[in-house]
C-alpha positions as CSV (number, residue, x, y, z in Angstrom):
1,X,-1.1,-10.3,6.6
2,X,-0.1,-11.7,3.3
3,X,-2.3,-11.4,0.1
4,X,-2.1,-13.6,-2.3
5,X,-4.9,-13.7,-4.3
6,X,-8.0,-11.2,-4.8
7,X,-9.4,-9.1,-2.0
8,X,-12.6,-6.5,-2.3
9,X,-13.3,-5.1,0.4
10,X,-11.9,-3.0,3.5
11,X,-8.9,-3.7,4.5
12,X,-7.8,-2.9,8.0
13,X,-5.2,-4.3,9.7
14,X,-2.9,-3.9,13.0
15,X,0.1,-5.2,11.6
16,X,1.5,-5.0,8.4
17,X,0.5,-6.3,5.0
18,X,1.9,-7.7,1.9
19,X,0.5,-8.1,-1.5
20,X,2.4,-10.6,-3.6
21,X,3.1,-10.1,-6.9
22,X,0.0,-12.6,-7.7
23,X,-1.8,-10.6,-4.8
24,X,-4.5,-8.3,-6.3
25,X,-7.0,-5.4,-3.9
26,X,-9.6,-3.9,-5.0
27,X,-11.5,-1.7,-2.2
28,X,-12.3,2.0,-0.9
29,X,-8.6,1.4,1.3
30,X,-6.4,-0.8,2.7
31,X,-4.3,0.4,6.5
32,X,-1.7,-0.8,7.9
33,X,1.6,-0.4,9.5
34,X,4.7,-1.2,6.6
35,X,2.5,-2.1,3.8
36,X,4.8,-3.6,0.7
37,X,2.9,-3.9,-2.9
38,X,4.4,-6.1,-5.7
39,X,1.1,-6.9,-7.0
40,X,-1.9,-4.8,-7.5
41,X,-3.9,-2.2,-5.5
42,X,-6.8,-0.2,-6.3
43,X,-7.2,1.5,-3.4
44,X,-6.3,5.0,-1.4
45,X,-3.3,3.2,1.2
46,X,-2.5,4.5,4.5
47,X,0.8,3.1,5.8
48,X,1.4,4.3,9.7
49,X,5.1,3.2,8.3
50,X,6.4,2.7,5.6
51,X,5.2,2.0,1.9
52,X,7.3,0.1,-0.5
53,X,6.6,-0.2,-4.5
54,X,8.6,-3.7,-5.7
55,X,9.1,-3.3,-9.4
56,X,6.1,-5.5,-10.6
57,X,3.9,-3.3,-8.5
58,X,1.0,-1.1,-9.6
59,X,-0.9,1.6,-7.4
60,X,-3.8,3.3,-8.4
61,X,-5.2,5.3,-5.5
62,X,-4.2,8.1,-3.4
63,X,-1.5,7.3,-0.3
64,X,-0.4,8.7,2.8
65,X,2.4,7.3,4.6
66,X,5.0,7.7,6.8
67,X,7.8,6.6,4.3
68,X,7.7,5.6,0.8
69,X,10.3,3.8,-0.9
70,X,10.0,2.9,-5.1
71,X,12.3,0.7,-7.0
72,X,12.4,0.8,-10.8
73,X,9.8,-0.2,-12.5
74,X,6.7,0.5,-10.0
75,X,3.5,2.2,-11.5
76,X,1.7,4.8,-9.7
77,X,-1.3,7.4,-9.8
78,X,-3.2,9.1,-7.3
79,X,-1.9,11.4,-5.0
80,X,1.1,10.8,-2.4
81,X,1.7,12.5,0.7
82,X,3.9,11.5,3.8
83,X,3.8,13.0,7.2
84,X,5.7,13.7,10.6
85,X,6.0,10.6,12.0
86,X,6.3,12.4,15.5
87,X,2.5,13.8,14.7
88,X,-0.3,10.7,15.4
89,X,-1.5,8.8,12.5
């Protein structure tokens, strides 16, 4: 799933998601597989992969994930944890 524009709500997916840099979320959380953020999220994220911050991202919620990667420039507050990926999501 690709987001675009402005979401409120749950989101749940079995897949993975992207928010665009124009892409904005605002709800309680948003799951997925490999989520990747260039735009906004207010949210707590729980990637069963991977989580990557593009630079123009902005994160504001706590996350669990599998894997995280950050490139320069990505904002983020909450709390981040990963886990075993051998231990079920």
């Amino acid at each position: 799933m690709q987001i675009d524009g402005v979401v409120r709500g749950l989101v749940t997916v079995n897949g993975d998601i992207t928010v665009s840099e124009t892409g904005r979320v605002e709800a309680a959380e948003i799951r997925g597989h490999d989520i990747t953020v260039q735009g906004v999220v207010k949210a707590h994220v729980y990637a069963e992969g991977k989580l990557t911050l593009g630079p123009t991202s902005r994160i504001e919620g706590n996350v669990i994930a599998g894997a995280i990667a950050v490139d320069p420039g990505a904002y983020y507050t909450g709390h981040l944890s990963t886990y075993d990926s051998r231990t079920p999501f």
